[in-house]
PATORVO-128499 format. One line per 5 residues: number of its first residue (from 1); for each residue y, x, z of C-alpha. Coordinates in Angstrom, 2 decimals. Example, Ala and Ser with C-alpha at 12.3 -4.5 7.8 and 13.67 -1.06 7.14 Angstrom:
! PATORVO-128499
1 = -4.50:12.30:7.80; -1.06:13.67:7.14 $
This chain:
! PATORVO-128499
1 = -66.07:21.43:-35.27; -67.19:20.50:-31.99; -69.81:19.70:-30.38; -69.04:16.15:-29.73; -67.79:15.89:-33.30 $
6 = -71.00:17.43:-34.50; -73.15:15.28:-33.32; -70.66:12.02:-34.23; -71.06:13.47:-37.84; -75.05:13.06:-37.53 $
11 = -74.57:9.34:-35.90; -75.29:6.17:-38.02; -72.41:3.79:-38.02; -74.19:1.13:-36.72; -75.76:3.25:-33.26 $
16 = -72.36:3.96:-32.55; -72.16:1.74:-29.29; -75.43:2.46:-28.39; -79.35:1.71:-30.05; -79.43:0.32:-33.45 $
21 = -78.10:-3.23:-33.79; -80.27:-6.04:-34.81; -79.81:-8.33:-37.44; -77.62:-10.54:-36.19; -75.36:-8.04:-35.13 $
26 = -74.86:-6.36:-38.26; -71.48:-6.51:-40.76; -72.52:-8.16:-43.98; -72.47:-4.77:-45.22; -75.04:-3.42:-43.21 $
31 = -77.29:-6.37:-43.37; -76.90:-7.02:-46.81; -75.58:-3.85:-49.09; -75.15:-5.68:-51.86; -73.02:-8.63:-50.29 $
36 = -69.33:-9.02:-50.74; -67.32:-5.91:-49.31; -64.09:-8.85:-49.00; -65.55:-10.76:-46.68; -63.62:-11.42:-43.21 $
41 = -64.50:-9.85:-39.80; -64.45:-13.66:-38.41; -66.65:-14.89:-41.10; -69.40:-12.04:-40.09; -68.96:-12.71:-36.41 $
46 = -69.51:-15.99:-37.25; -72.91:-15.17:-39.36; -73.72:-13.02:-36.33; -72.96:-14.95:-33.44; -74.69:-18.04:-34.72 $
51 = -77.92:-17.13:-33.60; -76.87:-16.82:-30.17; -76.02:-20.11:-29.76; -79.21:-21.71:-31.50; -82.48:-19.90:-31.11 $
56 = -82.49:-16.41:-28.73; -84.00:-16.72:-25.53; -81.00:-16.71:-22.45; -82.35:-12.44:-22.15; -81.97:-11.53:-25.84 $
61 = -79.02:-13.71:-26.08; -77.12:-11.80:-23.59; -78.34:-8.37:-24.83; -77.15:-8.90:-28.73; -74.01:-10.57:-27.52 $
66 = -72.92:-7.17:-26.16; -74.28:-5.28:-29.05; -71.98:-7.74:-31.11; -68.88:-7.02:-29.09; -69.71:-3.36:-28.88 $
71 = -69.81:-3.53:-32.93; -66.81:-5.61:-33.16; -64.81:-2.94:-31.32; -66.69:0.20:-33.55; -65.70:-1.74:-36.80 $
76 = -61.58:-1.86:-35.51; -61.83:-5.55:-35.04; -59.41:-6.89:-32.74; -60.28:-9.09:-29.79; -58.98:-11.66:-30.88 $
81 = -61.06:-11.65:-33.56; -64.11:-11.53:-31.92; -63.27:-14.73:-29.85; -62.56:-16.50:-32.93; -66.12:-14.99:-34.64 $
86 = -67.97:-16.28:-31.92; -65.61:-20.08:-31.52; -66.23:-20.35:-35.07; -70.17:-19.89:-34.83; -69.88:-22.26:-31.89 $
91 = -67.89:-25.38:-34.40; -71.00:-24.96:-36.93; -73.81:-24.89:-34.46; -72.10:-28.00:-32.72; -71.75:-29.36:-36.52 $
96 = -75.12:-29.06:-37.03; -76.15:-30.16:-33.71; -74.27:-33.41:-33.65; -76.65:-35.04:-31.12; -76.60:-32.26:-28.46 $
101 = -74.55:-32.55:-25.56; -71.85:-30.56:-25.54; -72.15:-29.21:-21.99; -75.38:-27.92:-23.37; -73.53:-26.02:-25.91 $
106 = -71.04:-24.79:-23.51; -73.62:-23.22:-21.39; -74.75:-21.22:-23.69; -71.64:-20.04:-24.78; -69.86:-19.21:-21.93 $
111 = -72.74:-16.21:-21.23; -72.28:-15.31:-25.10; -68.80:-15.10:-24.81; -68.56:-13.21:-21.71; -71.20:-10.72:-22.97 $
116 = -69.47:-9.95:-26.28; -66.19:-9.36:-24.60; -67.75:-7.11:-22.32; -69.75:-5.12:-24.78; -66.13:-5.32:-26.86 $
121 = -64.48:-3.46:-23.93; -67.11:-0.73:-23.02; -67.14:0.53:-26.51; -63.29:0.32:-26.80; -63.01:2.58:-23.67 $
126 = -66.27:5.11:-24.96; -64.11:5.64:-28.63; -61.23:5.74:-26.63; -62.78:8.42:-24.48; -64.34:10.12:-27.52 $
131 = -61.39:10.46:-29.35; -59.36:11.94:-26.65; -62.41:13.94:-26.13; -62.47:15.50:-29.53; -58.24:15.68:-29.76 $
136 = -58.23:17.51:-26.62; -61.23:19.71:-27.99; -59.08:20.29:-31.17; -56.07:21.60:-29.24; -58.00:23.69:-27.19 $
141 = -59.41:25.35:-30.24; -56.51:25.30:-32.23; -54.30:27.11:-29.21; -56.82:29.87:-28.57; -58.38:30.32:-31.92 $
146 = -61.78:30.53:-30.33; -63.51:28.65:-33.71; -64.23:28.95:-37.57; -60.93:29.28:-39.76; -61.92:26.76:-42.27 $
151 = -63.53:24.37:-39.75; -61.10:24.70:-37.83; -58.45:23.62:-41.04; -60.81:20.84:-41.97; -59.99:18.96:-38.82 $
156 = -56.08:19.96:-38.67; -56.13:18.09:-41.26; -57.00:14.36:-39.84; -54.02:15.08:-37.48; -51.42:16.29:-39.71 $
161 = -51.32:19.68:-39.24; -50.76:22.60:-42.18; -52.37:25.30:-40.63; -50.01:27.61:-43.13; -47.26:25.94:-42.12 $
166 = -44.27:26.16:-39.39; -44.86:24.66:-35.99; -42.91:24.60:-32.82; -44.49:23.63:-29.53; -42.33:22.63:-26.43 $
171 = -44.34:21.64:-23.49; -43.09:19.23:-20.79; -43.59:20.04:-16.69; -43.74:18.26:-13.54; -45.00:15.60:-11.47 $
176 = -46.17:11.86:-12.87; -47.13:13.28:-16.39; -50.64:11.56:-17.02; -52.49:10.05:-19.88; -50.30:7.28:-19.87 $
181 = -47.29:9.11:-20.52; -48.79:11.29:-22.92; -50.05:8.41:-24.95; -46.17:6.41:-24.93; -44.80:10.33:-25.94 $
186 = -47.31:10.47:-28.64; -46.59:6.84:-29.84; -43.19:7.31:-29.84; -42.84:10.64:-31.87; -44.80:9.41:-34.51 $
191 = -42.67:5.99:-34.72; -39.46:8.39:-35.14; -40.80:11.35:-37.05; -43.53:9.46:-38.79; -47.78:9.90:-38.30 $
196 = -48.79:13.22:-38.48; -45.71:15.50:-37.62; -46.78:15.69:-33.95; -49.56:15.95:-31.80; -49.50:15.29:-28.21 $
201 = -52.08:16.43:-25.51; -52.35:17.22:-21.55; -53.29:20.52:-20.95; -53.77:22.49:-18.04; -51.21:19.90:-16.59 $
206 = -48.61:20.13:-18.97; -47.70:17.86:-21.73; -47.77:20.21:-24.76; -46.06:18.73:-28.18; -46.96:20.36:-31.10 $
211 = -44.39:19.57:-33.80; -43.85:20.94:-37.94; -40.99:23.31:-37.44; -38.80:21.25:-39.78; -38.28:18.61:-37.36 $
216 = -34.80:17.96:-35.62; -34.43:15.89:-32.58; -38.16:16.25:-31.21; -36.66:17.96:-27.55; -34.03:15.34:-27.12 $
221 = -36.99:12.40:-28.00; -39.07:13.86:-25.70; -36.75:14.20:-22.84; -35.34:10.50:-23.38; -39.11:9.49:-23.18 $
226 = -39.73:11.31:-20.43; -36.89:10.16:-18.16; -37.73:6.81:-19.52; -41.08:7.18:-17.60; -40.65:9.58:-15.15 $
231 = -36.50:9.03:-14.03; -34.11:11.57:-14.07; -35.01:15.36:-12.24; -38.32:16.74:-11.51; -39.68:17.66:-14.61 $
236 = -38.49:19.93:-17.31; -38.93:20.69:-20.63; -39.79:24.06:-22.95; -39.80:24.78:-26.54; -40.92:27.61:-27.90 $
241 = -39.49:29.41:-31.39; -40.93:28.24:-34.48; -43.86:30.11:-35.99; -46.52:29.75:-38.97; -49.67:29.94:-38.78 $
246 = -52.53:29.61:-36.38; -51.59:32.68:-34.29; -47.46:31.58:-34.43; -48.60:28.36:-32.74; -50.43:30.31:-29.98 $
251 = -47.04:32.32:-29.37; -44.63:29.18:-29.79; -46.87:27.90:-27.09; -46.86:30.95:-25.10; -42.80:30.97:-25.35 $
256 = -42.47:27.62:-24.10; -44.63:27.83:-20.89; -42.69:31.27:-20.18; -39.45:29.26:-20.63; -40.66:26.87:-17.82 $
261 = -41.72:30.08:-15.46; -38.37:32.03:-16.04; -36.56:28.69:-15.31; -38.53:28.51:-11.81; -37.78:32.14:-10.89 $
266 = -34.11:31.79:-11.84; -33.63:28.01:-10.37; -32.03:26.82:-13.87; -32.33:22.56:-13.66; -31.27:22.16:-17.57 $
271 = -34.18:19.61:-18.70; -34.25:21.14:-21.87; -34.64:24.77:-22.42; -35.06:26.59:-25.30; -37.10:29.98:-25.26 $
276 = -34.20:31.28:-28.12; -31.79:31.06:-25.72; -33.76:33.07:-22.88; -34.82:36.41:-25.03; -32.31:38.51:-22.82 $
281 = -34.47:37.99:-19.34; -38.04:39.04:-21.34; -35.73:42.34:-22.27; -34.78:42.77:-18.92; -37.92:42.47:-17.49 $
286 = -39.58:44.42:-19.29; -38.01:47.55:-17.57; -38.27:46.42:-14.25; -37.52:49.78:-12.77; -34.34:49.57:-14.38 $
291 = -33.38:46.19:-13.37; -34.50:46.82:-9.86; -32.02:49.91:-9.82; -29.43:47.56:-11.11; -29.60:44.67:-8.23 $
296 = -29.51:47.60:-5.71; -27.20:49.36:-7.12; -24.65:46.66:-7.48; -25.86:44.00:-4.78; -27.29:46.62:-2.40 $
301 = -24.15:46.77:-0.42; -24.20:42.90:0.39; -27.16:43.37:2.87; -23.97:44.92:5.28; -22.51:41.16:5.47 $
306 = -22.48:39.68:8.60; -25.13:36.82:7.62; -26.91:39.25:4.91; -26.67:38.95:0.97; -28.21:35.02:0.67 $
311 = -24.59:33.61:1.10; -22.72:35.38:-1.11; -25.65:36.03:-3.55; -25.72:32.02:-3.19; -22.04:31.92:-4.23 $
316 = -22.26:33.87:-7.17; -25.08:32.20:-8.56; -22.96:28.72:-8.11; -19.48:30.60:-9.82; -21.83:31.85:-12.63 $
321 = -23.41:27.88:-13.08; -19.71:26.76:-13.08; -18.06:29.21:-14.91; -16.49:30.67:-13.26; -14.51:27.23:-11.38 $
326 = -13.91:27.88:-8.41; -13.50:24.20:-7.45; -16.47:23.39:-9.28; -18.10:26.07:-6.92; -16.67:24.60:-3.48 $
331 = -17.92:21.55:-4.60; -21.32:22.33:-5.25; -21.64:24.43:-2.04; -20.15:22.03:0.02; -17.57:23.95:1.68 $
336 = -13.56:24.74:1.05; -12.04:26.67:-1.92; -10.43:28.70:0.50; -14.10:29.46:1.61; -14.76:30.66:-1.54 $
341 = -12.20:32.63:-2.43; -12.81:34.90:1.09; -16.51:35.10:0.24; -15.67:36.61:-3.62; -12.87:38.85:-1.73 $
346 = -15.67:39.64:0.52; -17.84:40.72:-2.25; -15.01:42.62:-4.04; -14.57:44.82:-0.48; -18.37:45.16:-0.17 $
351 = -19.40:45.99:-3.72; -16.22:46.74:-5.93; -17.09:44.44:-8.18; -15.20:40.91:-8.76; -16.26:37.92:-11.21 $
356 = -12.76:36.97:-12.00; -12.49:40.82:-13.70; -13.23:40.48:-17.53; -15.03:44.43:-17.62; -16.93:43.46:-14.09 $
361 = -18.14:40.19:-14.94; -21.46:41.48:-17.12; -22.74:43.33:-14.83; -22.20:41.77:-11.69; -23.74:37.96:-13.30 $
366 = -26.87:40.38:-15.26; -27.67:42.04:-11.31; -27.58:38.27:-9.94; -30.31:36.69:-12.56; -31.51:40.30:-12.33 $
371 = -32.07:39.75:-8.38; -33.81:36.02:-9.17; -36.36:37.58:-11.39; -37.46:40.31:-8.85; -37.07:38.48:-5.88 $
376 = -34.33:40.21:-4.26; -33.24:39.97:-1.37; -36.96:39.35:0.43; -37.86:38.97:3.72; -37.91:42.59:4.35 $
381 = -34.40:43.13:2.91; -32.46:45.13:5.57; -29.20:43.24:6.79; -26.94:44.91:8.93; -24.39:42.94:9.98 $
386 = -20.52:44.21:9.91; -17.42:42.42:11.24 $
């Protein structure tokens, strides 16, 4: 548990918003233990508010009046209720003040209502703030596993989440992705996939959705929310491989955000990726001696082209995104077929290796995303131009 949630556990109900309540700001369960448990929000407003409007002093009035909205807000009651708690203490004082002007009565409730509303609002925005406090807490502990087992179960449990169970965690990147978004994500899972199948959180800048692995259509939810709020391009999205258990959501987690990096090294603009699909570039770079051979082995020789290796490395990327359509390829480049049928001819003379050959194909596409992950060619690539 954490610390904030510690000392919430400690925390009468009724100091929530602040010091103790008085009286006349208490629920008829608080003031009176015994009383009816049925009785409305508005009627207790009403019981509390009365007061305010009769007999405190213009200083107390205005104090309590913010303790009552601040208790309103603690207790779940909406705002509209309160406003009708405190109207409705307002009819019986002026019933029982039949004589009094009602300008008279006015003034005092105009303060009392103002008061209450604000006190309503600052303790809206403090649970608000606590809760995100203690979710964002939870996430933190549950992704690093820096906390007590079976504390750390106990409050899985308020958010859905089977510790023993499957979970897959895709996490969201780019620019505009804020509390707000985050919250209509959140809201939106849980209206599709029900309450308690996902839990959404900022961290580190990213929007990470952890999801029970059973779930189909979270990625494809997430991305229509997301270009809902954000437009299309710009941001991208992760998932990671389902796994059970407290340590399988730390590597789900891991697999996602090293979906988003590979995608960034090898310039890949699919808005959903799946880390399932990637497993052959973690292979490959895990021998990067090897891989390094292979892009100068095979690429090497494009350094001799007048211009360098960028172009034609630049080509090949673009044939490889089209498959291989060489249309598709002029297209994209901006320049004539016939442009890029010389450069591929060009490449087949320099290297002796051609896309369009079944047996060549492998190995000339694995040295191009092998050249993306190392960074080839850099700035200190040699390029000595030939005619």
């Amino acid at each position: 548990m954490s610390a904030s949630e510690d000392a919430g556990a400690g925390r009468p109900a009724a100091g929530r918003g602040g010091p103790p309540l008085p009286a006349a700001a208490q629920t008829p369960a608080q003031a009176d233990p015994g009383g009816d448990p049925t009785r409305t929000a508005g009627g207790w407003l009403a019981d509390a508010a009365h007061p305010l409007l009769v007999d405190a002093d213009p200083a107390r009035r205005l104090v309590d009046a913010g303790r009552l909205g601040a208790r309103a807000a603690a207790d779940s009651v909406s705002l509209a209720g309160l406003v009708d708690g405190v109207l409705a203490a307002a009819d019986r004082a002026a019933a029982e003040r039949p004589a009094e002007p009602a300008a008279r009565l006015m003034g005092r409730l105009r303060p009392v209502m103002t008061a209450a509303v604000a006190g309503y609002q600052r303790q809206a925005r403090s649970e608000l703030s606590r809760r995100d406090h203690e979710r964002d807490q939870f996430v933190t502990d549950l992704l690093t596993g820096h906390t007590d087992p079976g504390r750390l179960a106990a409050r899985a449990q308020r958010y859905g989440i089977r510790l023993s169970g499957e979970h897959v965690v895709a996490v969201a990147r780019g620019p505009g992705l804020d509390r707000h978004v985050m919250q209509a994500v959140d809201e939106a899972l849980a209206a599709r996939f029900g309450a308690g199948n996902s839990l959404t959180v900022l961290r580190d800048g990213d929007l990470v959705c952890i999801c029970a692995g059973g779930l189909r259509g979270v990625s494809a939810e997430l991305a229509h929310r997301l270009l809902a709020h954000l437009g299309a391009g710009g941001w991208q999205v992760g998932v990671g491989r389902p796994h059970a258990g407290v340590h399988g959501l730390t590597t789900s987690l891991q697999e996602a955000r090293n979906t988003l990096d590979l995608a960034a090294r090898l310039g890949f603009g699919t808005p959903v990726l799946h880390a399932a699909d990637l497993l052959v570039f973690p292979v490959l770079l895990r021998d990067r001696d090897a891989i390094t051979d292979l892009v100068h082995t095979v690429l090497g020789p494009l350094t001799r082209a007048r211009g360098g290796a960028q172009p034609l490395l630049d080509t090949l990327t673009v044939l490889f995104e089209q498959q291989g359509n060489q249309t598709a390829t002029a297209r994209a480049l901006h320049v004539s077929v016939r442009a890029v049928t010389y450069r591929l001819d060009r490449i087949k003379a320099l290297t002796g290796y051609h896309p369009s050959e079944p047996t060549q194909r492998f190995t000339l596409h694995t040295a191009v995303l092998g050249a993306k992950l190392i960074g080839w060619p850099g700035p200190d690539t040699g390029v000595r131009p030939q005619g």
